[in-house]
DRENVOFI-31635 format. One record per residue: residue in one letter; residue number from 1; x, y, z of N, C-alpha, C, CB in turn. Coordinates in steps of 0.1 Angstrom, whole numbers. Each point is the difference from the previous one (the first is absolute). Glycine has a CB too. Layout:
BEGIN
+-----+-----+-------+-------+-------+-------+-------+-------+-------+-------+-------+-------+-------+-------+
: res :   n :  n_c1 :  n_c2 :  n_c3 : ca_c1 : ca_c2 : ca_c3 :  c_c1 :  c_c2 :  c_c3 : cb_c1 : cb_c2 : cb_c3 :
+-----+-----+-------+-------+-------+-------+-------+-------+-------+-------+-------+-------+-------+-------+
:   A : NUM :     X :     Y :     Z :     X :     Y :     Z :     X :     Y :     Z :     X :     Y :     Z :
...
+-----+-----+-------+-------+-------+-------+-------+-------+-------+-------+-------+-------+-------+-------+
END
This chain:
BEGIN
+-----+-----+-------+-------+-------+-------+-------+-------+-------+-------+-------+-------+-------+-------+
: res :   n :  n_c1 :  n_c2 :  n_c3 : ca_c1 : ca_c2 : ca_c3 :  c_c1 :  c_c2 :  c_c3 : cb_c1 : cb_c2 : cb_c3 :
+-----+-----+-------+-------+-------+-------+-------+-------+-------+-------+-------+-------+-------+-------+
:   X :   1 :   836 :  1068 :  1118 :    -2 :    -5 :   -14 :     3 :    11 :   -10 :   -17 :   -17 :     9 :
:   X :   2 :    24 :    15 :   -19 :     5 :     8 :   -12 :   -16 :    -2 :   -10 :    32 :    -6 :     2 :
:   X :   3 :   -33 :    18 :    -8 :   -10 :     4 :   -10 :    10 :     2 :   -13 :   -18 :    11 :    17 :
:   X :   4 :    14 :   -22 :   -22 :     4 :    -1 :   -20 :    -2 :     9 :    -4 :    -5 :   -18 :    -7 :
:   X :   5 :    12 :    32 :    -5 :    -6 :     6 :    -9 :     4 :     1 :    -8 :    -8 :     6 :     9 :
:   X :   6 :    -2 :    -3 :   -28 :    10 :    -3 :    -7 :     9 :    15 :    -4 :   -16 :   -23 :    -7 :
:   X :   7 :    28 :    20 :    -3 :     7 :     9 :    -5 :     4 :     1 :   -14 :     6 :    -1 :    21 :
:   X :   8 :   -11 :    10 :   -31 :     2 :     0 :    -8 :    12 :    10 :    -9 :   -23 :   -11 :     7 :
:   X :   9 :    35 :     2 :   -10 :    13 :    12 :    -2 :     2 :    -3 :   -15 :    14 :     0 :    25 :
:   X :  10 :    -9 :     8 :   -32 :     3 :     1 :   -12 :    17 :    -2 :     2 :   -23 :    16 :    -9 :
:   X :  11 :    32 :   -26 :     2 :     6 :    -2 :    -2 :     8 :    -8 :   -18 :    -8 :     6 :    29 :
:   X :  12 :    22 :     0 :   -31 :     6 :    -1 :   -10 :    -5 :   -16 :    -8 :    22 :    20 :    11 :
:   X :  13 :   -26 :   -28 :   -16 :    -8 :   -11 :    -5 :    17 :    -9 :     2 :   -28 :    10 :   -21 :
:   X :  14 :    39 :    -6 :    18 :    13 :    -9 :     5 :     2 :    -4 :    11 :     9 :    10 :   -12 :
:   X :  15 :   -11 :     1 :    20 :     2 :    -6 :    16 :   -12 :    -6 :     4 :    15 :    18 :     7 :
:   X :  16 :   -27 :   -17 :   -11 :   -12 :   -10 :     3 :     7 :   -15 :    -4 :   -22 :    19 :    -7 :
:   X :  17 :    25 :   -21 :    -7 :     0 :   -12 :     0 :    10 :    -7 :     6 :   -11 :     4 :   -15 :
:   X :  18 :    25 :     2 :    19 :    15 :    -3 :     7 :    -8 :    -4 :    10 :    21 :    16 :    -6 :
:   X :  19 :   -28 :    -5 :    13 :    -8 :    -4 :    17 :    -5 :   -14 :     1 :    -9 :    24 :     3 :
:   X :  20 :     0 :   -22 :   -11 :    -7 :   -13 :    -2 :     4 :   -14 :    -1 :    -7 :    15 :    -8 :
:   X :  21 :    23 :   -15 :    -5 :     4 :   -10 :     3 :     6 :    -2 :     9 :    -3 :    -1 :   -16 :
:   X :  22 :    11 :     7 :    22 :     7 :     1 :    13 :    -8 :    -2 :    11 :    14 :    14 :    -9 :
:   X :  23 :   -29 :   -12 :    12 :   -11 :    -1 :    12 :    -2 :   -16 :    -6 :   -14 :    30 :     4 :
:   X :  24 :    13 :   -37 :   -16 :    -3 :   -14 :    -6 :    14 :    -2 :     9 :   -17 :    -1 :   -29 :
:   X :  25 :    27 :     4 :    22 :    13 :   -15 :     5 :     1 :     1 :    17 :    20 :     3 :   -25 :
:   X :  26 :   -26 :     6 :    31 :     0 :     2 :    17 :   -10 :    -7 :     5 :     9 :    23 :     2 :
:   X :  27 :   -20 :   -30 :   -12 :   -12 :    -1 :     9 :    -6 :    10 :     7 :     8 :   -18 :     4 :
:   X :  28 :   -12 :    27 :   -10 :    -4 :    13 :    10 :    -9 :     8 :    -8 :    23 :     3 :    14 :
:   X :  29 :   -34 :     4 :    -9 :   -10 :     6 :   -10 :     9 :    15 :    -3 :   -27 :   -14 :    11 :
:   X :  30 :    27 :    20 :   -23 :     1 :    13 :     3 :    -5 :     8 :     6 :     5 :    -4 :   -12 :
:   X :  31 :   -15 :     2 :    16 :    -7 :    13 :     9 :     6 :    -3 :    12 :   -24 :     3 :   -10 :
:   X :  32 :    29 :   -15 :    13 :     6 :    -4 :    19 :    14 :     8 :    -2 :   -11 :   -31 :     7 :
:   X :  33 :    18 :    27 :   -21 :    10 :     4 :    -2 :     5 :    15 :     4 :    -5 :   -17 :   -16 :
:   X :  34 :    -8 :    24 :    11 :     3 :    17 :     3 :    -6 :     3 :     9 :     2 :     7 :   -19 :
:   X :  35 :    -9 :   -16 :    27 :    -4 :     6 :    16 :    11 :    -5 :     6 :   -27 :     0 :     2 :
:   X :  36 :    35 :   -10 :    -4 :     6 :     1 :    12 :    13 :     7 :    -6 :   -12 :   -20 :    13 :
:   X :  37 :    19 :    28 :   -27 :     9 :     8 :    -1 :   -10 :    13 :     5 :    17 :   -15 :   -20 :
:   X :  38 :   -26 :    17 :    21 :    -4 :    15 :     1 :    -1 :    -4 :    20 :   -19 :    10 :   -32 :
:   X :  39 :    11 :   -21 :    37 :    10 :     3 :    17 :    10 :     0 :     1 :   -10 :    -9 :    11 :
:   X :  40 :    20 :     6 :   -17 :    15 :    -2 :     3 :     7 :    16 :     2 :     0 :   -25 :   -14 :
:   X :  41 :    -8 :    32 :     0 :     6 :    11 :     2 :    -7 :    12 :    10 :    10 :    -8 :   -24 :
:   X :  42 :   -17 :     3 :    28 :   -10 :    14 :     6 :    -5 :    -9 :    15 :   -13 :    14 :   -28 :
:   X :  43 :    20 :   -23 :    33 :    -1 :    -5 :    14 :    10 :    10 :     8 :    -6 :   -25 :    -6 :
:   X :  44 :    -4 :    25 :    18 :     3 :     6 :    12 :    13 :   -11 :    14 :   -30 :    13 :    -8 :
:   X :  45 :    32 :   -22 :     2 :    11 :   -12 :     8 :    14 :     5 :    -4 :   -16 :   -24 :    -3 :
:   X :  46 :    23 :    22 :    12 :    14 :    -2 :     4 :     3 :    -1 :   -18 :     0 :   -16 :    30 :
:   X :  47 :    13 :    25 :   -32 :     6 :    -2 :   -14 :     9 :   -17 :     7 :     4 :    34 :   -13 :
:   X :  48 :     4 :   -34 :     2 :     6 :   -11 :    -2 :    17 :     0 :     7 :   -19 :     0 :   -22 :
:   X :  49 :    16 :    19 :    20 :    18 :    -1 :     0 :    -2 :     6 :    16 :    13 :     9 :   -31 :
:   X :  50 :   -22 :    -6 :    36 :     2 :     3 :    17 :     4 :   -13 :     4 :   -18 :    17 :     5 :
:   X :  51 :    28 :    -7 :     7 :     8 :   -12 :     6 :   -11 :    -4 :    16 :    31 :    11 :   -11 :
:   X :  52 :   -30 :   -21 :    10 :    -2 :    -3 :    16 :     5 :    -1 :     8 :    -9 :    -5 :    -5 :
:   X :  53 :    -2 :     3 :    23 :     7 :    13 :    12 :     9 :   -19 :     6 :   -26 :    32 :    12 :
:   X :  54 :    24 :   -47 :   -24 :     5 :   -10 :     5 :    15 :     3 :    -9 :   -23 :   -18 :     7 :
:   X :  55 :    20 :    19 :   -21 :    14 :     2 :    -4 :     6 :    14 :     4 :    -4 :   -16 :   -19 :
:   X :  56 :    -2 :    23 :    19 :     9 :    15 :     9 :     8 :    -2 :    16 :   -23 :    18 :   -12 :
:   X :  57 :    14 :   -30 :    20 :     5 :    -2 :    14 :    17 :   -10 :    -4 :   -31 :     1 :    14 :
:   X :  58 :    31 :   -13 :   -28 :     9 :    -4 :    -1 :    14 :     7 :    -5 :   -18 :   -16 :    -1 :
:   X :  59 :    16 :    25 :    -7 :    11 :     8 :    -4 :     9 :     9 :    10 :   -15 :     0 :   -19 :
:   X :  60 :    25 :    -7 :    14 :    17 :     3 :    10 :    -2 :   -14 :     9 :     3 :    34 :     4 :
:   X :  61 :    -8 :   -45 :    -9 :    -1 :   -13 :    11 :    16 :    -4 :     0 :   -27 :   -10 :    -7 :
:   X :  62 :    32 :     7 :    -7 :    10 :    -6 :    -4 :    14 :    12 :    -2 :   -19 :   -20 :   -11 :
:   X :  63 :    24 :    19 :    18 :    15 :     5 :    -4 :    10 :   -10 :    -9 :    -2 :    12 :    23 :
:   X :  64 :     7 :    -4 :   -32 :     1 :    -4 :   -11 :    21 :    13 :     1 :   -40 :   -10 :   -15 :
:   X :  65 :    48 :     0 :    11 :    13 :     1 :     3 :     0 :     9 :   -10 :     9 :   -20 :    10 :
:   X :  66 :    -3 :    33 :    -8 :     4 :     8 :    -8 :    15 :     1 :    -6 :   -19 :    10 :    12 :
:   X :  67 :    29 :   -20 :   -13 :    13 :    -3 :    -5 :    -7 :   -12 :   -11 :    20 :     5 :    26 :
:   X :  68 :   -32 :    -6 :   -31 :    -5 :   -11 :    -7 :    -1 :     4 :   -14 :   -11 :    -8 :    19 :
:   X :  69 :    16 :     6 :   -31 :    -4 :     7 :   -14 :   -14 :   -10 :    -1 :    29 :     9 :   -15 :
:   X :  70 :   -42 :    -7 :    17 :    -7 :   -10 :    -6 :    -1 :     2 :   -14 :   -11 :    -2 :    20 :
:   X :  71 :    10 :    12 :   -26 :    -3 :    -1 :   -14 :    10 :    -7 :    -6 :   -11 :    19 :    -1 :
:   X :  72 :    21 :   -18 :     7 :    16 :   -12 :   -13 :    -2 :   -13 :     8 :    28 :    19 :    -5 :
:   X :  73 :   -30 :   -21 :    12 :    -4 :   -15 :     8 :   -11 :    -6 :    -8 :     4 :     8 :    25 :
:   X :  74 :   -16 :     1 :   -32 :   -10 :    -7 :    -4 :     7 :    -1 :   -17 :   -25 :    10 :    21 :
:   X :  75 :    28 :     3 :   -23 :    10 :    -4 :   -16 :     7 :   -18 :     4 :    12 :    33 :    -6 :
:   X :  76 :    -5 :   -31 :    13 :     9 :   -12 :     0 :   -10 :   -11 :     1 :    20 :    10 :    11 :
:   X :  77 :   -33 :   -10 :    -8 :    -5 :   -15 :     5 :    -7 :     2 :   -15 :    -6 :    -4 :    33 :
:   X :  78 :    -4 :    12 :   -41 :    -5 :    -1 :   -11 :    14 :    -5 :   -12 :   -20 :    21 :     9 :
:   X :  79 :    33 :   -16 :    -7 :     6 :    -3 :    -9 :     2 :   -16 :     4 :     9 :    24 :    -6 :
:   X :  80 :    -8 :   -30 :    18 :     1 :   -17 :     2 :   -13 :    -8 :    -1 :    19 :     3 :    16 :
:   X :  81 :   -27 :     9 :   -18 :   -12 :   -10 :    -4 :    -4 :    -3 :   -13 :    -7 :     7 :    18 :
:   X :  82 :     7 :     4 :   -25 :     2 :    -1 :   -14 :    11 :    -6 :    -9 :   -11 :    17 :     5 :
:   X :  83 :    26 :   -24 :    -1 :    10 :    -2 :    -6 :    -6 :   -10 :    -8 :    18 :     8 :    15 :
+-----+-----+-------+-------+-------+-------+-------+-------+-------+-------+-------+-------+-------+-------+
END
């Protein structure tokens, strides 16, 4: 079980009230608001951008033809999609 405590921070009276309304149009209290930006930044879990050992085992699955321009192939399909 987590123990509530409170925190009292002095901040610029602009970004209070931005927060605020921004915590109003989210449904979300500001104080939930900045506990869970203050875990986000100071958690101990897996970043975002680590790869995993499922997508690290798939990479080089697919051989992919090297006589292939993909980038002018995908030009050519954006330009017939957009005409």
């Amino acid at each position: 079980m987590f123990m509530e405590t409170k925190l009292t921070l002095r901040l610029n009276k602009n970004v209070i009230e931005r927060a605020k309304k921004y915590a109003q149009n989210h449904k979300i209290s500001l104080s939930k608001m900045i506990e869970v930006y203050l875990e986000s930044i100071t958690s101990t879990r897996k970043k975002d951008n680590e790869i995993t050992p499922l997508v690290e085992s798939l990479s080089g699955v697919i051989d992919l033809d090297t006589n292939v321009d993909y980038k002018n192939d995908y030009t050519d399909y954006l330009t017939e999609k957009y005409k």
